[in-house]
NULOKOL-110236 format. One record per residue (C-alpha): residue number from 1; x, y, z; residue in three letters. Coordinates in nm, 4 decimals, padded with zeros to 6 digits, always signed. Layout:
// residues N
{NUM,{X,Y,Z},ala}
...
// end
This chain:
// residues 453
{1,{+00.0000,+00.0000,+00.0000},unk}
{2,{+00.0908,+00.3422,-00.0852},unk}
{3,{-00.0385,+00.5674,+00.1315},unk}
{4,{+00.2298,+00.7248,+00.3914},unk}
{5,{+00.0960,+00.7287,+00.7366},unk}
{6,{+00.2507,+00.9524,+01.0134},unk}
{7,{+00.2144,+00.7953,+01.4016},unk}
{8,{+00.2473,+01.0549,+01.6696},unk}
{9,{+00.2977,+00.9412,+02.0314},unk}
{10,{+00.5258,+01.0907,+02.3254},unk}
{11,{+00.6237,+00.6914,+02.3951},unk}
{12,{+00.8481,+00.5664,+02.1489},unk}
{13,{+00.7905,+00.1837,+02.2339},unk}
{14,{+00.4012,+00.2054,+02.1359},unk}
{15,{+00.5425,+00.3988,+01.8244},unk}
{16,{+00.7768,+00.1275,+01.7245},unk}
{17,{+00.4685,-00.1355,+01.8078},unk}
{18,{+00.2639,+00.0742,+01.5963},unk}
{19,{+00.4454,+00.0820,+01.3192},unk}
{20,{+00.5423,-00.2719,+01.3345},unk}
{21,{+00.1683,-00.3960,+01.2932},unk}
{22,{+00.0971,-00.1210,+01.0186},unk}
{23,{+00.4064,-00.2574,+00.7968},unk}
{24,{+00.3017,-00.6369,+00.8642},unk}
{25,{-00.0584,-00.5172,+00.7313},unk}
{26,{+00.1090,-00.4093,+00.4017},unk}
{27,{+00.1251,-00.0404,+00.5048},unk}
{28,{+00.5127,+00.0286,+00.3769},unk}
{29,{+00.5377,+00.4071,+00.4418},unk}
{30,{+00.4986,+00.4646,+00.8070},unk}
{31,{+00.6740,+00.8148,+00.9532},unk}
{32,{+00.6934,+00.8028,+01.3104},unk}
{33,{+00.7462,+01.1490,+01.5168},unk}
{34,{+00.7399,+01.1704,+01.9091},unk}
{35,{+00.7300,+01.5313,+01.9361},unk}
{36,{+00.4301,+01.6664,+01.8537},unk}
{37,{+00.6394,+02.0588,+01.7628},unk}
{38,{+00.7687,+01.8609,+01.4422},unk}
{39,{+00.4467,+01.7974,+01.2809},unk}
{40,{+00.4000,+02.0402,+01.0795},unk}
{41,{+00.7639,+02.0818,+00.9464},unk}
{42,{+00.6458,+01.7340,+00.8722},unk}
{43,{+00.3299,+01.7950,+00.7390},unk}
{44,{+00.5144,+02.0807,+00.4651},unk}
{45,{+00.7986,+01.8785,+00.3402},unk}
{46,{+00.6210,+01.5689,+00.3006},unk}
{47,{+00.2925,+01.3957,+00.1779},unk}
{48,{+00.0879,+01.2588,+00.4631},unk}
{49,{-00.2252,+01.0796,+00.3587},unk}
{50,{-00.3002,+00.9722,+00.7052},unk}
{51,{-00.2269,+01.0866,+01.0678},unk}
{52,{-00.2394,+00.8593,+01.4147},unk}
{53,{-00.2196,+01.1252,+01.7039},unk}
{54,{-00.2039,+01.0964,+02.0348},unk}
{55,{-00.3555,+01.3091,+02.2744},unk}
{56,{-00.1545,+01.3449,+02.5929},unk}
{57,{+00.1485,+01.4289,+02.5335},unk}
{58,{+00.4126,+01.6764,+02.7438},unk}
{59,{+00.5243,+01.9110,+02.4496},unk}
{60,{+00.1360,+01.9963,+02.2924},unk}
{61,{-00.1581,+01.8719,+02.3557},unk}
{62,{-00.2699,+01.6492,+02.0743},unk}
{63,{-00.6042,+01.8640,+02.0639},unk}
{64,{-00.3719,+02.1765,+02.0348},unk}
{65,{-00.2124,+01.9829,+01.7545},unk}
{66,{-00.5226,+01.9224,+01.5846},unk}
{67,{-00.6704,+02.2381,+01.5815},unk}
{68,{-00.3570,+02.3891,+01.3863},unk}
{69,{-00.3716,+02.1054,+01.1340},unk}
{70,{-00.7378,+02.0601,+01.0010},unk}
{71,{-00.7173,+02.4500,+00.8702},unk}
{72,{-00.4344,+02.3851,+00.7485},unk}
{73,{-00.4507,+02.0312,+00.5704},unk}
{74,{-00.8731,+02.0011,+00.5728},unk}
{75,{-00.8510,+01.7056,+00.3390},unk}
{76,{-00.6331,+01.4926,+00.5744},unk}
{77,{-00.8077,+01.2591,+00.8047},unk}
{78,{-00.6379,+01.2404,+01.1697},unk}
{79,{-00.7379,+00.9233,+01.4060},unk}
{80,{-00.6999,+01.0407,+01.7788},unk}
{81,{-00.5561,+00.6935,+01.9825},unk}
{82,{-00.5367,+00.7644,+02.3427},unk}
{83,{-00.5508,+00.5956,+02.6588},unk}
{84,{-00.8478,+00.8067,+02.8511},unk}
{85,{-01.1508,+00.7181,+02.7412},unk}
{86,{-01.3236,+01.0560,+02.7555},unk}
{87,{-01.6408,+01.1377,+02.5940},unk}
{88,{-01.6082,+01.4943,+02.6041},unk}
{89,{-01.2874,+01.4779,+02.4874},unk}
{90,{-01.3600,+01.2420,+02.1702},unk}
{91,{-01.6374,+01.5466,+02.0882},unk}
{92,{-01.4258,+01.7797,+02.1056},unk}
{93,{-01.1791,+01.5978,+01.8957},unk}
{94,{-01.4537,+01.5117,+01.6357},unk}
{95,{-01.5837,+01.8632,+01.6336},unk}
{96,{-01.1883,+02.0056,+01.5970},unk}
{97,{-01.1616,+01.7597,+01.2671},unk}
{98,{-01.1022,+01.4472,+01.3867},unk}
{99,{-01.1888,+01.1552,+01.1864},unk}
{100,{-01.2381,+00.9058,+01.4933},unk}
{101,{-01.1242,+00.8472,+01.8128},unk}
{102,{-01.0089,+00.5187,+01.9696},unk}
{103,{-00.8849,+00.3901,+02.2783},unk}
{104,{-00.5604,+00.2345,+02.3424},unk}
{105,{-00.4260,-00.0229,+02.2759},unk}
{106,{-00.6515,-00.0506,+02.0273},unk}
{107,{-00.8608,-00.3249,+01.8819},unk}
{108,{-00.6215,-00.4557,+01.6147},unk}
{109,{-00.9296,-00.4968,+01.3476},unk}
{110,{-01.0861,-00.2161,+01.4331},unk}
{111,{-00.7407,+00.0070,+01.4191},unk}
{112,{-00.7033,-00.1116,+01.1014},unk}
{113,{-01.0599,-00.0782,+00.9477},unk}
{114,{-01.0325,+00.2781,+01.0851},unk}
{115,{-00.7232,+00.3371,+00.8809},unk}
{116,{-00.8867,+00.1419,+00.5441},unk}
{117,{-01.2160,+00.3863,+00.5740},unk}
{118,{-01.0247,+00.6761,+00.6490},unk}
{119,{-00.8172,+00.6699,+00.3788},unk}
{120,{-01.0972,+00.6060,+00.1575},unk}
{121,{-01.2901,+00.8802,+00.3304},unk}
{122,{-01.0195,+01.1721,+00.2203},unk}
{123,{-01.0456,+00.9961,-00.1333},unk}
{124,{-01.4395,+01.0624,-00.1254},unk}
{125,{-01.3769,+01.4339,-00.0008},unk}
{126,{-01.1120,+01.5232,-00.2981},unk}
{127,{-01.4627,+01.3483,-00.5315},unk}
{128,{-01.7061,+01.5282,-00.3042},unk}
{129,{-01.4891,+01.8662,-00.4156},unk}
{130,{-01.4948,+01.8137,-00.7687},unk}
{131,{-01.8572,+01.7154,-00.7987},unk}
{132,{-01.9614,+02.0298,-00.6066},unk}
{133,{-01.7708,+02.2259,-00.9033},unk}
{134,{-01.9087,+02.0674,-01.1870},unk}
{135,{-02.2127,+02.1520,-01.3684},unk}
{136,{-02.5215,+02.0234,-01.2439},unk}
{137,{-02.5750,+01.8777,-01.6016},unk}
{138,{-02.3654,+01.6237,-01.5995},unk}
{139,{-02.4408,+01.3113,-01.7598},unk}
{140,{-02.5545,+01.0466,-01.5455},unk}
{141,{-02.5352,+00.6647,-01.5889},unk}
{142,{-02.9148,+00.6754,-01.7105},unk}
{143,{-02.9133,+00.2976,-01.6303},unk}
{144,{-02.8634,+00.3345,-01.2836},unk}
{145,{-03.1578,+00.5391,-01.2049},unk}
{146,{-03.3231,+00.4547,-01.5352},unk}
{147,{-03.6464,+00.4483,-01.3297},unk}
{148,{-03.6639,+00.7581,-01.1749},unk}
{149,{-03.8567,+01.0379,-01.3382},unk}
{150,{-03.6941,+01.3045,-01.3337},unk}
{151,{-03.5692,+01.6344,-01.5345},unk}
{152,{-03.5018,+01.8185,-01.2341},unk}
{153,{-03.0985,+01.9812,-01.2166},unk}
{154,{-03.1444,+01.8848,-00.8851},unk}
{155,{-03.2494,+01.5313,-00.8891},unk}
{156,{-02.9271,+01.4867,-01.1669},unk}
{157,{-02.6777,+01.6302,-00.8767},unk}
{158,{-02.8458,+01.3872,-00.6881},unk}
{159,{-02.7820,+01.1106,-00.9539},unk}
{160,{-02.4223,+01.2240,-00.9684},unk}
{161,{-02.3743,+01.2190,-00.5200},unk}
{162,{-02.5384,+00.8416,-00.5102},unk}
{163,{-02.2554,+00.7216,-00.7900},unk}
{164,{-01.9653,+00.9072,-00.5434},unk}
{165,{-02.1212,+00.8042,-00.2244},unk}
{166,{-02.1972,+00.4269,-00.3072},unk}
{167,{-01.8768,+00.2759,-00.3625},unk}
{168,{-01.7406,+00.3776,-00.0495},unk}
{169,{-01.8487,+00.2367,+00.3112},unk}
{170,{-01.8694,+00.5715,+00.4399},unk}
{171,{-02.2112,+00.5912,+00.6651},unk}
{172,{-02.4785,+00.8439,+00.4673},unk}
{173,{-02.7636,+01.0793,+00.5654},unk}
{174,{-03.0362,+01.1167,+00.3624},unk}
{175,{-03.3127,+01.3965,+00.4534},unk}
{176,{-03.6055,+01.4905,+00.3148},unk}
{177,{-03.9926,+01.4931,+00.3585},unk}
{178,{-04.2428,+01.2289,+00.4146},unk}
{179,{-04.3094,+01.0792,+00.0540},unk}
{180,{-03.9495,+01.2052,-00.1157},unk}
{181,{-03.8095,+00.9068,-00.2399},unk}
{182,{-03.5475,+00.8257,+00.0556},unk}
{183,{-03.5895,+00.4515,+00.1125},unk}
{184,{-03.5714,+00.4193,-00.2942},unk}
{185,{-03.2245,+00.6152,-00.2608},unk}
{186,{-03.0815,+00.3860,+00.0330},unk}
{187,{-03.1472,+00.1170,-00.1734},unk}
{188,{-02.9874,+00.2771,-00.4827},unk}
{189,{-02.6702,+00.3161,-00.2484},unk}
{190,{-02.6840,-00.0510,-00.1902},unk}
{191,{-02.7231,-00.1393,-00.5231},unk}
{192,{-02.4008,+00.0265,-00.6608},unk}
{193,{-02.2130,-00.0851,-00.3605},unk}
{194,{-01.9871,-00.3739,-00.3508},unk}
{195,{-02.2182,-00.5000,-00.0816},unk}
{196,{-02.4957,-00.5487,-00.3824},unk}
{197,{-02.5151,-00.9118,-00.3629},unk}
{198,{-02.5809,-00.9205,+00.0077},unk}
{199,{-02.8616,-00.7865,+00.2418},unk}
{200,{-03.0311,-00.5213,+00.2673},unk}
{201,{-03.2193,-00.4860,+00.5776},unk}
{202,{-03.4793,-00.1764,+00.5956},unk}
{203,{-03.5916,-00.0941,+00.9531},unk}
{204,{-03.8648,+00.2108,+01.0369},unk}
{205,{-03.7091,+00.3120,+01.3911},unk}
{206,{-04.0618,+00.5163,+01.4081},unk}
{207,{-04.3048,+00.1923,+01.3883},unk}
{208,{-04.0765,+00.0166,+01.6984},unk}
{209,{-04.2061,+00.0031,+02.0537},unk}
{210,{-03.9803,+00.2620,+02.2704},unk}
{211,{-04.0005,-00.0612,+02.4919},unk}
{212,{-03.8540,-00.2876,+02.1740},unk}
{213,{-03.5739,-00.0878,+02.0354},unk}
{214,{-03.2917,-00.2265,+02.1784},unk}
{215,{-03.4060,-00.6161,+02.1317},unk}
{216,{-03.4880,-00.5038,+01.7815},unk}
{217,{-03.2065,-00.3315,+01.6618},unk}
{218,{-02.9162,-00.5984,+01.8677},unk}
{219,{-03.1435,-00.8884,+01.9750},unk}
{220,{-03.1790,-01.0480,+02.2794},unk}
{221,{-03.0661,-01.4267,+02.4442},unk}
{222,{-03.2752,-01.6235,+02.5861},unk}
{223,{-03.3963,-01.5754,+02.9435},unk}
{224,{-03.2793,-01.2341,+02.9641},unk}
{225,{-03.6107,-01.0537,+03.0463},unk}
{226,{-03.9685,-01.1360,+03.0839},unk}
{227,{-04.1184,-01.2824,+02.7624},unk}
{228,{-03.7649,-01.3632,+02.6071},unk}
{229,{-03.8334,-01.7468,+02.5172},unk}
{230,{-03.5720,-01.7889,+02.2501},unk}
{231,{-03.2698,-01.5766,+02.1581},unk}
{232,{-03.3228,-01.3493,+01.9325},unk}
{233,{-03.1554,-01.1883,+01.5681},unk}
{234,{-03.1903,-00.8341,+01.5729},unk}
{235,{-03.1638,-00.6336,+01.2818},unk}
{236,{-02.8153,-00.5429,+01.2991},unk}
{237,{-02.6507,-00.8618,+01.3058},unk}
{238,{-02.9461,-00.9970,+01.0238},unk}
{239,{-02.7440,-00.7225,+00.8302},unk}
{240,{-02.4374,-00.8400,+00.8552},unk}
{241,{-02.1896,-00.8286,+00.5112},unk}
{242,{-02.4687,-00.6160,+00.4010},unk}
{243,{-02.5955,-00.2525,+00.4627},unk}
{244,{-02.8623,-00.1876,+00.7288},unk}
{245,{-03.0964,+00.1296,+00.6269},unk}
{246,{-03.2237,+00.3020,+00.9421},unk}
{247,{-03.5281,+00.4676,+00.8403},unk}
{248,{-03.6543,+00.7751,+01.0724},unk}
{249,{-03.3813,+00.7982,+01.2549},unk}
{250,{-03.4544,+01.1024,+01.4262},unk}
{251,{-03.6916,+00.8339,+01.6269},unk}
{252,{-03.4617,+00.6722,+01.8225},unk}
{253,{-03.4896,+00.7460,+02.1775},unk}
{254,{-03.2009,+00.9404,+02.3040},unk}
{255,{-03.1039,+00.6739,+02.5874},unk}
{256,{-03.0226,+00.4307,+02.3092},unk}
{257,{-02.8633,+00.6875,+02.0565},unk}
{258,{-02.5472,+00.6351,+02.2533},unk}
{259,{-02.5381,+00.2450,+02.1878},unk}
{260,{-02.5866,+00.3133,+01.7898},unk}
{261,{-02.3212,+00.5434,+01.8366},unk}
{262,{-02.1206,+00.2750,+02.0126},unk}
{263,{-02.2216,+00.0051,+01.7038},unk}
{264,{-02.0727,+00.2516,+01.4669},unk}
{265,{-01.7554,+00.3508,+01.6072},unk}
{266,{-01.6234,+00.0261,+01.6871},unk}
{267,{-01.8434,-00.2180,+01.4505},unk}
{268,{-01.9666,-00.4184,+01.7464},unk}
{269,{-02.2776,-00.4849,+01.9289},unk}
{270,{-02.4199,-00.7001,+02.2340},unk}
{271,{-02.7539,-00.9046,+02.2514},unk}
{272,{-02.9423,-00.8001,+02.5590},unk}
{273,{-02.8483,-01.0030,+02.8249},unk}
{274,{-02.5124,-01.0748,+02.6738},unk}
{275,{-02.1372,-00.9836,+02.7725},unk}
{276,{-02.0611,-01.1332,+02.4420},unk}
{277,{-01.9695,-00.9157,+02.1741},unk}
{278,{-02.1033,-00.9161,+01.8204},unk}
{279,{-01.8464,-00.8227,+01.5431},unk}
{280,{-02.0428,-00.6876,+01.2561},unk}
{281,{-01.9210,-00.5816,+00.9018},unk}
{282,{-02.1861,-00.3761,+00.7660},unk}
{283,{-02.2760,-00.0145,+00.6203},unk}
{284,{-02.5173,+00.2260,+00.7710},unk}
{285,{-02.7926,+00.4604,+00.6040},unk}
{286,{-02.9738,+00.6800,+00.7880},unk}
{287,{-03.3010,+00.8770,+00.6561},unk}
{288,{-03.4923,+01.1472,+00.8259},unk}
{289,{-03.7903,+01.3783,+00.7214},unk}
{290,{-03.6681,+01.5340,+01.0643},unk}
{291,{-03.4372,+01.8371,+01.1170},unk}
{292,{-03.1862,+01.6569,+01.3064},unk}
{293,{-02.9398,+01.9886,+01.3008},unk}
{294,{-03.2193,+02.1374,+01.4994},unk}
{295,{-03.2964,+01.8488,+01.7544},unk}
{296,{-02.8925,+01.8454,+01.7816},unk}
{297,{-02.9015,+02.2075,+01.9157},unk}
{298,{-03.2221,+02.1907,+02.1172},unk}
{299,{-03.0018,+01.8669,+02.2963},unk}
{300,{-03.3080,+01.5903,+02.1324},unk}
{301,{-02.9768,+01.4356,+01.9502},unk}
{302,{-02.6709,+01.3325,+02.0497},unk}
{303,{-02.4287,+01.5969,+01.8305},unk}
{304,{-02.1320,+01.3189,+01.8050},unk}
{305,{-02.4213,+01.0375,+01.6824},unk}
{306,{-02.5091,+01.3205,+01.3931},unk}
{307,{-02.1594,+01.3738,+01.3287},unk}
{308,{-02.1403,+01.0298,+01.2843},unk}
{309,{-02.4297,+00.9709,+01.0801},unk}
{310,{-02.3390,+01.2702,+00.8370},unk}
{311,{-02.0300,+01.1118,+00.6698},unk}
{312,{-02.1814,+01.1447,+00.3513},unk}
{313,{-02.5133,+01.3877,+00.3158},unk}
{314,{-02.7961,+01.3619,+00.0630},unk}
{315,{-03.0988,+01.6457,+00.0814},unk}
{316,{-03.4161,+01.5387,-00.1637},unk}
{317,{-03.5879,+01.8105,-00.3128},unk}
{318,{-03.9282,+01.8171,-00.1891},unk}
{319,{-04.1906,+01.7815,-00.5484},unk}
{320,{-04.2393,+02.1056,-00.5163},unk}
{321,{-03.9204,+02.2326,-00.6327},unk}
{322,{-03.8153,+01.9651,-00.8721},unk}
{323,{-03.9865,+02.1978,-01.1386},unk}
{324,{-04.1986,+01.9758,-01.4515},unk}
{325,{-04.1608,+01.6680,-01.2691},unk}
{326,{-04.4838,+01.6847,-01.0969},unk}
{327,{-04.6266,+01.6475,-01.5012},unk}
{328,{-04.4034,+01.3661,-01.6269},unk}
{329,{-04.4281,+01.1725,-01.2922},unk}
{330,{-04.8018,+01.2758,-01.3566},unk}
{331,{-04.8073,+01.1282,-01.7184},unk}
{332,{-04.6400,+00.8185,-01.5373},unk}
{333,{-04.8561,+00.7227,-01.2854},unk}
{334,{-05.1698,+00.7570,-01.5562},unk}
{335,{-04.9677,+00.4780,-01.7140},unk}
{336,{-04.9648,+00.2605,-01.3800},unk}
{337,{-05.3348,+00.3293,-01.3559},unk}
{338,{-05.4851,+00.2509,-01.6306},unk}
{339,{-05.3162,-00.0840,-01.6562},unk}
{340,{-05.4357,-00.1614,-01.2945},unk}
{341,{-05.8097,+00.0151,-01.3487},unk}
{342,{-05.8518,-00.1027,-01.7162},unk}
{343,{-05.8839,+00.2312,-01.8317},unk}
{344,{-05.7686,+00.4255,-02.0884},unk}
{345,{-05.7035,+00.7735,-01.9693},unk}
{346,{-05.4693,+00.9882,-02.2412},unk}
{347,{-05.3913,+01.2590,-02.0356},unk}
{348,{-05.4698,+01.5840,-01.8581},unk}
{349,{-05.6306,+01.8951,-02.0026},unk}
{350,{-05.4646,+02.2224,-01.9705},unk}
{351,{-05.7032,+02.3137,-01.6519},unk}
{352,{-05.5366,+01.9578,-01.4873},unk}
{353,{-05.2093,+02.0124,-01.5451},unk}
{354,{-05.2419,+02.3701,-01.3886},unk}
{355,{-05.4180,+02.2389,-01.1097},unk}
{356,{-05.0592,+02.0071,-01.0268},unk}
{357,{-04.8125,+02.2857,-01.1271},unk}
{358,{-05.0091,+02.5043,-00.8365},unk}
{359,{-05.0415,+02.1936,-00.5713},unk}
{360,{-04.8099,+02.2359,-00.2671},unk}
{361,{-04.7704,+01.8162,-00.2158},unk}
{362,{-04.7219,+01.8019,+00.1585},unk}
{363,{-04.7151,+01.3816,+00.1193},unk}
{364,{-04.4940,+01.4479,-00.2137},unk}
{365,{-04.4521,+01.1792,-00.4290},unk}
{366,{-04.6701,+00.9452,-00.2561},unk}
{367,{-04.9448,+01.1631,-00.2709},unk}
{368,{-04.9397,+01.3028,-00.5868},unk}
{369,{-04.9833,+00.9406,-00.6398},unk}
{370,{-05.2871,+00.8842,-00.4120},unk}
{371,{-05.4378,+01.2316,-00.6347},unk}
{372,{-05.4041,+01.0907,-00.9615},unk}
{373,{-05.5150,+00.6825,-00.8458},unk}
{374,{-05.8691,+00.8743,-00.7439},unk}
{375,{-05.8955,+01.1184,-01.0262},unk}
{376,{-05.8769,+00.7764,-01.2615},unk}
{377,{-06.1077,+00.5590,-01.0909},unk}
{378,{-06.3818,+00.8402,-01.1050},unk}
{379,{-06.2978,+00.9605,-01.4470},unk}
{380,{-06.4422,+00.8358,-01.8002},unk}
{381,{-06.3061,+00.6224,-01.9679},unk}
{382,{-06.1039,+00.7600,-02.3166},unk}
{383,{-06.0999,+01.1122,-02.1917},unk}
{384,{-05.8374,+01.3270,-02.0536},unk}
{385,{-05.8657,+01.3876,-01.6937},unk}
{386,{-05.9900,+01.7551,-01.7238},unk}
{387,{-06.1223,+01.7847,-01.3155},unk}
{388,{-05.7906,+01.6556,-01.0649},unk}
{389,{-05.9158,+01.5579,-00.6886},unk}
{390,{-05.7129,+01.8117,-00.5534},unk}
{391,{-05.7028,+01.8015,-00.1620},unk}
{392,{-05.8200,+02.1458,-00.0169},unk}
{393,{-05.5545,+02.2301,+00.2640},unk}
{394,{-05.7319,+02.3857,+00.5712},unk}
{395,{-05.5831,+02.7623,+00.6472},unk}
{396,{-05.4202,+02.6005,+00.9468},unk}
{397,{-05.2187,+02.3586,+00.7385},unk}
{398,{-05.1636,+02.6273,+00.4049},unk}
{399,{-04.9658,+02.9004,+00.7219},unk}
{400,{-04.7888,+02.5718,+00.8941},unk}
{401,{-04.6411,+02.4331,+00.5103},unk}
{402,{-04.5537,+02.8393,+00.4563},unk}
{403,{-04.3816,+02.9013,+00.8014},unk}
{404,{-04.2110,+02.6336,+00.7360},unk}
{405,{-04.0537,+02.7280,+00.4225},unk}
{406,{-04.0337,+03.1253,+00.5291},unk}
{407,{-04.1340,+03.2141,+00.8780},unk}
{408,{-03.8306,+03.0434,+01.1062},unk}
{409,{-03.6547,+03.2326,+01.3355},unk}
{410,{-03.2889,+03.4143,+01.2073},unk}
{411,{-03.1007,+03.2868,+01.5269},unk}
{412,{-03.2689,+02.9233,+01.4275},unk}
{413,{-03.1832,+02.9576,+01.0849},unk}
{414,{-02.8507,+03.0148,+01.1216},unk}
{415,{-02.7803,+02.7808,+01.4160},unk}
{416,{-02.9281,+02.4668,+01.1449},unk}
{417,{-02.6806,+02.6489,+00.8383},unk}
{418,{-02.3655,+02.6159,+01.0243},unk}
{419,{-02.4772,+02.2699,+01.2256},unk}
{420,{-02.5381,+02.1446,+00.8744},unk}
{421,{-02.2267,+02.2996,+00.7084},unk}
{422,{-02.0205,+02.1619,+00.9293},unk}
{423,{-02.1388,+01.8110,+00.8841},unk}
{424,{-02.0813,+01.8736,+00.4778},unk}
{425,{-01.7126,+01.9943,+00.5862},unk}
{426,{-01.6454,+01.7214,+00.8165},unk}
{427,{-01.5961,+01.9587,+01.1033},unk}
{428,{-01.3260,+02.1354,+00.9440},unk}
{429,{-01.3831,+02.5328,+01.1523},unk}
{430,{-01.1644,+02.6927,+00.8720},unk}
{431,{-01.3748,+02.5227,+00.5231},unk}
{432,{-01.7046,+02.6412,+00.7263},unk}
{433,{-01.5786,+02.9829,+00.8459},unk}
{434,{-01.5127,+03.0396,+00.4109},unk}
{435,{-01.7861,+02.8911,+00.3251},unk}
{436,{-01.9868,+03.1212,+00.6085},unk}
{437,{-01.8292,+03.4055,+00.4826},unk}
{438,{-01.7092,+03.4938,+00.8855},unk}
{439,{-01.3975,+03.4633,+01.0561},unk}
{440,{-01.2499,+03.1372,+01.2434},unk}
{441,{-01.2951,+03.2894,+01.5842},unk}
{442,{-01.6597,+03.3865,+01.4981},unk}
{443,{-01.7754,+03.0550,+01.3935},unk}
{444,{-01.5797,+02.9090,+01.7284},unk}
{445,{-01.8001,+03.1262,+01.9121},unk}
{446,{-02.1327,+03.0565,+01.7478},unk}
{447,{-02.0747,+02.6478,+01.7810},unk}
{448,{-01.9809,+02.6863,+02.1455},unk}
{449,{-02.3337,+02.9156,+02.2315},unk}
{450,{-02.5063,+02.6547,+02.0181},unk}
{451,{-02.3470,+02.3653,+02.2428},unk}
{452,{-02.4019,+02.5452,+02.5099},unk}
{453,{-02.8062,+02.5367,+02.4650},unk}
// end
């Protein structure tokens, strides 16, 4: 392997270990440096595609350390390994640019799945860069999302983020309202994945028992609480080798959001009632029609589990805004129904189609579905549907759909933008402060009032 790693630790035996079970793994450029002041001369003269840092160390703080490098470097990934197992600390470590943080002496496997999806994760961020400068009219692999509907810029940057995102094992974060398409995107992700050809396992956090989670999600043995008569295969270990899609994730209750967090840092999980671990080899996607940068700063969700989750971040245009769609996924879903009504409906009259451009779709997709299902069944036969079963939205729900597109607070507003910029930037203060348009100290300040709440 190419890659040229650089191990920083204050005691030179771990060092040597270290670097002993990196270059038996096949990892022939390892730098070792045990004072942290020589870093960056380091970091200038020489190509570094990974860095192993320790925290404690008499010279500079590995934090310190940190903070000077991800502004400088923001594309290099830097694995904190350190002794104390603080949670604060491994926070404030992700939140200063950290990649991950890992106790030592670390798990051998785990160390050195770390390093593998590290170093793919800086590859996916010099991809993520380019995408974001290309034209949104790129061509697309029209056979991978040959059926999707779609002429939407939008929906083809889309396209374009599912072909980066997918080959990687990097965990993704899809949002987006009820209705939007996000369960037929984590599947997509699957699909083009090299874990294609084994399972996929779809779980809706928000139809689980608060009660059930945890025996859902990690299973259970036998015995190990009233009504547990067998052991039991939750969904996490049925998803092994495969991907596991956790729908509504904004749903989990916050006493168990630390054990998913747990299950995705170190690949591991426990049955109820077991001290035995679980190793696992599988890829996480998360969905939400929540605002999970909100329920981060109002303290619903854990900020390091949403760090976590936001490795790789998908948004789905609401129908709305995906511009003429609405008409060909219209002229599509006539199709479906006249095959499954026996009709032959050939399509809408000019009064229709105006009556769907001017809809506001609050269930989106799904329910511009519903719509056109009911205008068939009551329409005659041969005849364009000229009169579309429009639902009338009350005034209450017309000023909730509009104050939530205009009316939210400016302190709220900008809290989410830099929560959710900073997930896009993988933490990195200096990317966000540009991106912001405000200075480095600025932006400190903002994230530590918005921890603070």
């Amino acid at each position: 392997m190419n890659e040229t790693i650089l191990l920083v630790d204050d005691e030179v035996a771990y060092l040597y270990l270290l670097k002993s079970i990196l270059e038996q793994e096949g990892y022939s450029n390892v730098i070792t440096e045990s004072n942290p002041l020589n870093v960056l001369d380091i970091l200038k003269t020489q190509k570094i595609d990974l860095i192993l840092l320790d925290i404690y160390m008499p010279q500079m703080n590995g934090l310190q350390l940190l903070e000077q490098i991800s502004p400088k470097y923001p594309g290099l990934p830097v694995i904190i390994v350190t002794a104390v197992d603080d949670k604060e600390i491994a926070l404030e470590a992700i939140k200063f640019g950290a990649y991950e943080f890992i106790i030592k002496p670390p798990d051998t496997d785990r160390l050195l799945l770390t390093i593998q999806r590290a170093i793919g994760y800086k590859l996916l961020e010099k991809e993520r860069d380019i995408l974001r400068d290309e034209a949104t009219t790129n061509k697309v692999k029209e056979n991978n999302f040959k059926d999707i509907i779609t002429s939407s810029e939008l929906m083809y940057k889309i396209f374009n983020l599912v072909e980066v995102f997918a080959p990687t094992d990097e965990t993704i974060l899809i949002v987006g309202e009820t209705g939007t398409g996000k369960d037929l995107f984590a599947k997509k992700i699957h699909d083009l994945s090299s874990r294609k050809n084994n399972p996929f396992v779809a779980v809706n956090l928000a139809s689980i028992s608060s009660t059930l989670f945890e025996s859902e999600l990690f299973g259970h043995v036998k015995g190990s609480f009233t009504g547990a008569n067998n052991d039991k295969v939750g969904y996490f270990e049925a998803a092994n080798g495969g991907t596991i899609f956790l729908d509504e994730i904004g749903e989990i209750p916050k006493e168990l959001q630390g054990k998913l967090l747990r299950a995705i840092q170190y690949n591991e999980i426990f049955r109820i009632g077991s001290a035995q671990s679980i190793k696992l080899d599988i890829r996480i996607v998360a969905a939400t029609n929540r605002d999970l940068a909100d329920d981060v700063s109002n303290g619903k969700f854990r900020a390091d589990l949403y760090y976590r989750l936001n490795r790789g971040f998908i948004s789905l245009p609401p129908l709305r805004k995906r511009g003429n769609d609405v008409i060909l996924i219209a002229n599509h879903i006539i199709k479906i129904a006249n095959k499954k009504y026996n009709k032959n409906i050939i399509g809408f009259s000019r009064e229709a189609i105006a009556q769907l451009r001017h809809y506001y779709y609050p269930g989106n997709i799904r329910e511009l579905e519903n719509i056109i299902f009911n205008s068939v069944v009551q329409a005659e036969d041969n005849q364009r549907l000229s009169n579309i079963d429009i639902p009338k939205l009350s005034e209450q729900d017309e000023k909730r759909f509009i104050d939530s597109e205009l009316m939210i607070s400016l302190d709220k507003l900008e809290n989410k933008h830099i929560i959710n910029v900073m997930g896009i930037v993988n933490n990195n203060v200096r990317k966000a402060a540009s991106i912001l348009h405000i200075s480095e100290r600025t932006l400190q300040r903002k994230l530590k009032m918005i921890r603070e709440k």
